[in-house]
C-alpha positions in Angstrom: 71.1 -16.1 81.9 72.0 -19.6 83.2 69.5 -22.0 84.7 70.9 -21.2 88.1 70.5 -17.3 87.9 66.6 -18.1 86.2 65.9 -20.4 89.0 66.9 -18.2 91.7 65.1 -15.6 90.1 61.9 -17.3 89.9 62.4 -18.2 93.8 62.9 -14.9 94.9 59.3 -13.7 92.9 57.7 -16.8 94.7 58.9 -15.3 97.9 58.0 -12.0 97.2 54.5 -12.4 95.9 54.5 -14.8 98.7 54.8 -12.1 100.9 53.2 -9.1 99.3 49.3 -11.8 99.4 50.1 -12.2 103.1 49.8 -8.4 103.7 47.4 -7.9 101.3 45.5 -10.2 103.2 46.3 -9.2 106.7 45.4 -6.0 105.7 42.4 -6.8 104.6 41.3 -8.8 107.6 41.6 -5.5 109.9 38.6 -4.7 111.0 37.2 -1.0 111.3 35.6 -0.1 114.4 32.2 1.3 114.7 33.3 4.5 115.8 35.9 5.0 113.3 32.9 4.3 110.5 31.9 7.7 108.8 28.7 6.5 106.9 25.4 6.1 108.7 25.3 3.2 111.0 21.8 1.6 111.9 21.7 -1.0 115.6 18.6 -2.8 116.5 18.4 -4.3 119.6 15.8 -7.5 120.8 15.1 -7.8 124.1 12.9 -8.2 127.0 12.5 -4.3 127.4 9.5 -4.3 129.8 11.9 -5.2 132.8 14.2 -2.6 131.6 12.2 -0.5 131.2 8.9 -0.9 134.0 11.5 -1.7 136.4 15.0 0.0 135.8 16.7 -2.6 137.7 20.2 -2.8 137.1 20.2 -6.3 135.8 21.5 -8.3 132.6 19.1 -9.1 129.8 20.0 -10.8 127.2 19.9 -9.6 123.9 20.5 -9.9 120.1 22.1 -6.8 118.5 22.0 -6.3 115.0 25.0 -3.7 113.8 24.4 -2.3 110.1 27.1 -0.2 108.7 28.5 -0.3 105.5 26.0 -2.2 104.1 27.2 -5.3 105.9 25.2 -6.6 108.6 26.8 -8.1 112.1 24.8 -9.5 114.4 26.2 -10.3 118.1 24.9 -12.0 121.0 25.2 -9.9 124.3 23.2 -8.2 126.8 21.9 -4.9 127.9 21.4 -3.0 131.1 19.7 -0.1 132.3 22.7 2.2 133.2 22.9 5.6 135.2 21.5 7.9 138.1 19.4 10.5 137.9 18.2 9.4 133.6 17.6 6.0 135.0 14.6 7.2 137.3 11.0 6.8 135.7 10.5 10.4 136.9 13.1 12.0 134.8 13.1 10.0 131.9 10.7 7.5 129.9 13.3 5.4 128.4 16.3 5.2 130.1 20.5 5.2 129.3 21.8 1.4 128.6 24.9 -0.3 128.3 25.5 -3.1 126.1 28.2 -5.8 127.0 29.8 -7.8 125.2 32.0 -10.7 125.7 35.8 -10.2 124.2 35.8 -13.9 122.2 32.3 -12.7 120.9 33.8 -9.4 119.3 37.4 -10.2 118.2 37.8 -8.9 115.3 34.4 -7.2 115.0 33.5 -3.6 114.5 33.5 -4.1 118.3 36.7 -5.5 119.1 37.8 -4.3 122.6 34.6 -2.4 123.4 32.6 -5.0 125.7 31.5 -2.2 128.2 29.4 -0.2 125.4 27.4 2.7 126.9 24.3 4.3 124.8 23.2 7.7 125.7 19.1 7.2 124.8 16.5 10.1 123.9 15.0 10.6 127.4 11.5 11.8 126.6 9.5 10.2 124.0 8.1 12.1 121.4 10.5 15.0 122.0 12.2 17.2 119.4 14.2 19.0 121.8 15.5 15.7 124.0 16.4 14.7 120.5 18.7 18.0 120.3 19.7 17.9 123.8 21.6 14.3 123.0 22.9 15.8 119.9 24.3 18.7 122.0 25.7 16.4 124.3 27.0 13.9 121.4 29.1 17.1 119.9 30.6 18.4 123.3 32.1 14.9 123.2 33.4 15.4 119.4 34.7 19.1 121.0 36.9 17.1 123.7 38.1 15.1 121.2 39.5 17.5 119.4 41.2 18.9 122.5 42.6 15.6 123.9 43.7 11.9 122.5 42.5 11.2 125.9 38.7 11.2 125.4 35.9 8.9 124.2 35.3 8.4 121.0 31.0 8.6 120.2 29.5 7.4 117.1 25.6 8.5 116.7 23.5 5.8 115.7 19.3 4.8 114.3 18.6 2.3 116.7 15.5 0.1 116.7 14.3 -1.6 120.3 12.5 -4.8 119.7 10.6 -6.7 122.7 11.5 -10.1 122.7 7.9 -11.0 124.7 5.9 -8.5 122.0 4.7 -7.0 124.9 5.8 -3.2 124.1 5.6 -1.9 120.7 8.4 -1.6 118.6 10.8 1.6 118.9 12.5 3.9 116.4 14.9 6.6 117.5 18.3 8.1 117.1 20.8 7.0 120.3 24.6 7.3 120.1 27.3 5.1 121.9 30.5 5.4 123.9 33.5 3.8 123.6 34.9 1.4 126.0 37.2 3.1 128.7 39.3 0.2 128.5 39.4 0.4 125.0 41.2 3.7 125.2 43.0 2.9 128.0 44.8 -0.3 126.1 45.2 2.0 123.1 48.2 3.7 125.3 49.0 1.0 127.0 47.7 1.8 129.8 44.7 0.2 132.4 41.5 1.5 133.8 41.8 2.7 137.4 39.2 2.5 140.0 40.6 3.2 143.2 40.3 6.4 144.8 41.8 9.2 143.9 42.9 13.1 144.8 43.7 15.7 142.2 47.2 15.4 142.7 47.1 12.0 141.6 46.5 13.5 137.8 49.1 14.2 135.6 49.4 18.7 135.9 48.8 18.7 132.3 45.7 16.3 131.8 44.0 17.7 134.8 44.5 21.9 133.9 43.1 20.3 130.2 40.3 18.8 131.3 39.7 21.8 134.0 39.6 24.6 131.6 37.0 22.5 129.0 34.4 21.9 132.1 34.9 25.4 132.3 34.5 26.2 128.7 31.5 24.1 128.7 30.0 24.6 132.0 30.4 21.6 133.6 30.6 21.7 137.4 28.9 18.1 137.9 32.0 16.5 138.6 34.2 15.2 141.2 37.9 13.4 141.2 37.6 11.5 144.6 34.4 10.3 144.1 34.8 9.7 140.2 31.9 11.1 139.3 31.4 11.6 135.4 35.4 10.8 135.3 37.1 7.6 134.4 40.8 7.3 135.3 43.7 5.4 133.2 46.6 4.5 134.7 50.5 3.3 133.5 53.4 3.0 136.2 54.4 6.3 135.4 50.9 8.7 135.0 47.6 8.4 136.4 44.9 10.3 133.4 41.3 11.5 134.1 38.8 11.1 131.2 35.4 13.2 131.3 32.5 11.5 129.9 28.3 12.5 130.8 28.2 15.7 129.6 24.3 16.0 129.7 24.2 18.1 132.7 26.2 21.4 131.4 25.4 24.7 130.1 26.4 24.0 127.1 23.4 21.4 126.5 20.9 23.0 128.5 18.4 20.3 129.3 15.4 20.8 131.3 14.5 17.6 132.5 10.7 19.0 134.0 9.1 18.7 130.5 6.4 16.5 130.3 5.6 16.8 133.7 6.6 17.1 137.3 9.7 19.6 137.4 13.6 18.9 137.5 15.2 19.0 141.2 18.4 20.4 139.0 19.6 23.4 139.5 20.5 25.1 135.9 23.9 24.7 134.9 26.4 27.3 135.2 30.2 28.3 134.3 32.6 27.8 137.2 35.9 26.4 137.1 36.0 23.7 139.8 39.8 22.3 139.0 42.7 23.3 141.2 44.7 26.1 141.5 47.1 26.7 138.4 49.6 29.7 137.7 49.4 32.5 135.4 51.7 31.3 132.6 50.2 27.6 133.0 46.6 28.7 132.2 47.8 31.3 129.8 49.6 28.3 127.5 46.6 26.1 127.8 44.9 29.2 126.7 46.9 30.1 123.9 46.7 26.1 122.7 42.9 26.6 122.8 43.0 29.9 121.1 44.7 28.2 118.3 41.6 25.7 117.9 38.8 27.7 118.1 37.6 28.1 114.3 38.0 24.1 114.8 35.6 23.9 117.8 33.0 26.4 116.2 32.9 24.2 113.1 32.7 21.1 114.4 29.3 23.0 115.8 28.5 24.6 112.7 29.0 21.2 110.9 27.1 19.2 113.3 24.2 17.1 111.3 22.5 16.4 114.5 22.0 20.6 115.9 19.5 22.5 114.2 20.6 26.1 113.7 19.3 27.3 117.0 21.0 25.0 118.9 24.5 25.6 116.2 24.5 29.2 117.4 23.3 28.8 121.4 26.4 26.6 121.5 28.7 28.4 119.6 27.6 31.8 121.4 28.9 30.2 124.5 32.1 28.6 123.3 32.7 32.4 121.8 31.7 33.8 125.4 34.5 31.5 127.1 36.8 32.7 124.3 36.1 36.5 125.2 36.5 35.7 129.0 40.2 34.5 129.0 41.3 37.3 126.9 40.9 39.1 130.3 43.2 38.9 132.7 41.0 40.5 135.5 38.1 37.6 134.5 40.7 34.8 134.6 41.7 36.0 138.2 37.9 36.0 138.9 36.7 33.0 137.7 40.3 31.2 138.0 42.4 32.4 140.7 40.7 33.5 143.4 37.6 30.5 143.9 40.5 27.8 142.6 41.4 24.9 145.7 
């Protein structure tokens, strides 16, 4: 080999190995996000959370959050915010729902990037086992819609820690988990939050029987499209999608907000389908699509390390129930033909 072919040789190596470090370390520089982390991850938040909590004011406090996951600690300056209707209210719940937010140059390229609306569903009642298992019910009927739809939120359960910044309230322990960022999702498909108002035919057919049939399959009746309650919407120029979140208030959770005192102005949850009307043969293919995940729905409740096993087979009794229903076609006429709008 000639001086000229070794030469050439040796530049097209440089170039190559040049290349292959580059992706080795843009690869490397891609951040996981905290939802998409597997392992236990611990968040401890230090705030002032007397005027959170004593006053449940929807204002900004700033806080320091601490994120633990993977053994590497992040730690982010934000704030925090009491969040929510009827949770928020002192009378319902001791510690109420919050949202952290986060600025978008603070997070780049953080477990956080994107998220800087970050809701977190809280235990309710103190000292309560089964407000404990009520957010774990809820956290899995969010892991059940996921499986269903790319369209849905993506939850990651959590320790969290609350610290008062003025040392006035003790220090808290307790499990919480989070939400993702609608706009998160929403830039994920290219697409942008919508929050104008809105009639069902507005929805894409297909999202909107989807999401229809679930609230049914869960019993959830506590929402509404024109008023976006408990719905988010994204939007592209071509497709408007709904996206369910607050899943608290079904039958498949079950709370009773009256313990510890007082009792709860709600009414107990029930299964009725409030979507709009739908043909035969289009709930009967959403059916059959369903049909061919059930095993995957039951174990994503059997496998749940947040249910104990009362709660695994309360849940997965009803999921069966819905199951037995629309192999009916007198009960689907009943339950979706005839009260449909």
């Amino acid at each position: 080999m000639n001086n000229r072919k070794i030469i050439f040789t040796l530049l097209l190596l440089t170039v190559f190995s040049i290349s292959f470090l580059n992706q080795t370390a843009n690869a490397s520089d891609e951040q996981t996000l905290i939802f998409d982390i597997e392992s236990p991850v611990s968040i401890s938040i230090k705030a002032d959370l007397g005027q959170l909590i004593n006053n449940r004011e929807i204002i900004q406090i700033p806080a320091k959050i601490v994120v633990i996951a993977e053994n590497i600690e992040h730690n982010f300056e934000g704030s925090i915010e009491v969040r929510g209707n009827f949770r928020r209210a002192a009378e319902n719940c001791d510690f109420p729902p919050l949202r952290l937010l986060f600025s978008q140059t603070d997070i780049e390229r953080t477990i956080f990037d994107g998220n800087m609306n970050v809701k977190l569903v809280t235990h309710c009642k103190e000292n309560s086992s089964r407000f404990i298992q009520y957010m774990g019910k809820e956290y899995t009927t969010y892991k059940l819609y996921n499986l269903l739809s790319p369209y849905s939120l993506k939850v990651k359960m959590v320790d969290i820690t609350y610290i008062d910044d003025k040392d006035q309230l003790k220090t808290m322990n307790n499990q919480a988990f989070i939400i993702e960022d609608v706009n998160h999702l929403a830039a994920h498909y290219n697409m942008k939050e919508f929050e104008g108002k809105l009639s069902a035919d507005d929805i894409q057919k297909e999202n909107l029987l989807q999401l229809s049939v679930f609230q049914f399959m869960i019993g959830n009746t506590d929402w509404i499209i024109p008023l976006s309650k408990n719905l988010k919407f994204i939007r592209d120029d071509d497709r408007t999608l709904a996206v369910p979140y607050d899943f608290d208030y079904t039958a498949l959770v079950d709370p009773d907000y009256s313990i510890g005192g007082g009792y709860s102005i709600l009414s107990t949850p029930v299964r009725k389908y409030k979507g709009p009307c739908y043909e035969i043969d289009e709930l009967e293919a959403e059916f059959v699509r369903l049909k061919g995940k059930k095993e995957e729905l039951l174990d994503i409740i059997s496998e749940s390390p947040y249910l104990k096993r009362k709660s695994k087979s309360t849940m997965k009794n009803y999921i069966t129930e819905f199951f037995t229903i629309i192999e009916s076609r007198e009960k689907v006429a009943d339950y979706f033909q005839y009260i449909c709008k």
